[in-house]
N, C-alpha and C positions, 0 to 999 in steps of 0.2 A: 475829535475827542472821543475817547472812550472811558467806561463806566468802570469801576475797579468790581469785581464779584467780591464774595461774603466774605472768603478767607482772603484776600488784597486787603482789604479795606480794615479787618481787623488785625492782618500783621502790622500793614502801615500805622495804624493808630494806634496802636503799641508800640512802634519805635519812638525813640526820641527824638522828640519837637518839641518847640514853643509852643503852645496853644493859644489862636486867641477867643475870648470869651465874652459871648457879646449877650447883651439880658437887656430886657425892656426899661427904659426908665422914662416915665412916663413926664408931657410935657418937653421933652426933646429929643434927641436923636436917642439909639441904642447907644448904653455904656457897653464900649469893647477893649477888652484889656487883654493885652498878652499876659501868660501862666504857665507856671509850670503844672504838668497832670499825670496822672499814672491811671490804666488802665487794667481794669480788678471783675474779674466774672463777666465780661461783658458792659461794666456801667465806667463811667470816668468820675474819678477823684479828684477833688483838686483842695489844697488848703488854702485859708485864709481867715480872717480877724475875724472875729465872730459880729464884732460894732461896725466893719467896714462898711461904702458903701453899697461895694458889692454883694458881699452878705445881705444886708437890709432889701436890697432890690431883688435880689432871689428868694428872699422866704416870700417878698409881696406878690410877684409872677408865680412864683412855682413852674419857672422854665426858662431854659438857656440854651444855648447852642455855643459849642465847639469847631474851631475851625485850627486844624495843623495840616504846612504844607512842605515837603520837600523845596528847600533854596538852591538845590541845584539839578542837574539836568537829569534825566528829562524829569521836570517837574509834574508833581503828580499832587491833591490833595484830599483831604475827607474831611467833612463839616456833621458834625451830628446834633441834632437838637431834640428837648425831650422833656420830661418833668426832672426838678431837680428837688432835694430834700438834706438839708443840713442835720450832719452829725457828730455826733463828740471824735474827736480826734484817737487813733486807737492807739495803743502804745507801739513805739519805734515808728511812726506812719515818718513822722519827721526827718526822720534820720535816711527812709526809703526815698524819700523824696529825693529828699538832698542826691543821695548818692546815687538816684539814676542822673541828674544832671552832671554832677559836679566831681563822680568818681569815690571810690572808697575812700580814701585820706580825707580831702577836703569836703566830702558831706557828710564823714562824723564830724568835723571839725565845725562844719557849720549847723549841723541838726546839736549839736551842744551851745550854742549860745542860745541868747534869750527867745523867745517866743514870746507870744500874745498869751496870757492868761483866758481870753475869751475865746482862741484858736476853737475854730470848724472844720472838718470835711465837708462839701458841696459833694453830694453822690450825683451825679446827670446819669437817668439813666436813655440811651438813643432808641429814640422812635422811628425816628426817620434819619437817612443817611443821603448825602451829596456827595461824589465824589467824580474825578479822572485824575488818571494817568494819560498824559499826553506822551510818553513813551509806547503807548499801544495806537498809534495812528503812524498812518502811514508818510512817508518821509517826501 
């Protein structure tokens, strides 16, 4: 296994992945939920309902951790985890979303229907980074 350096680690975590995002909740395991994320100056983005319960367990923690991994060879991943800080949602954030996953047509198409009234940004920003690229070992 090898370690990805500063610029690997923050190309890869700017490409497109699922993220999953796991936050304390206290009394049982970590909640970990796959997400969609966009990476913005260095911190990661991610929306959601402001009453979820994900929301509620991050304001309580004030910290999360990010995990996205290449599903195909040679698989490689980065996990970041850090403080996190909920913020109002900025204008067009939605529609950015959508359309990194989902392509220009279908993520206006989908940043136009309804939203959460209560809708958050989750800013994580990374303290600490995990990663490999198992493509940098030798064969």
């Amino acid at each position: 296994m090898a370690a990805m350096n500063e610029q690997e680690r923050t190309e890869f975590l700017a490409d497109v992945h699922v993220g999953v995002l796991a936050i304390d909740h206290p009394g049982t395991g970590p909640l970990t939920l796959p997400i969609w994320y966009l990476v913005e100056d260095g911190d990661v983005l991610i929306l959601m309902d402001g009453g979820s319960l994900k929301a509620k367990l991050l304001r309580a923690s004030g910290f999360g951790t990010l995990t996205a991994q290449a599903e195909s060879r040679p698989y490689k991943y980065a996990s970041v985890e850090g403080p996190v800080v909920l913020e109002p949602v900025p204008a067009g954030f939605r529609e950015k979303m959508a359309t990194r996953y989902l392509g220009a047509e279908a993520g206006k198409a989908y940043a136009a229907g309804p939203d959460s009234p209560d809708a958050v940004v989750a800013r994580l920003t990374p303290t600490k980074w995990r990663t490999t690229d198992y493509g940098k070992t030798a064969s």
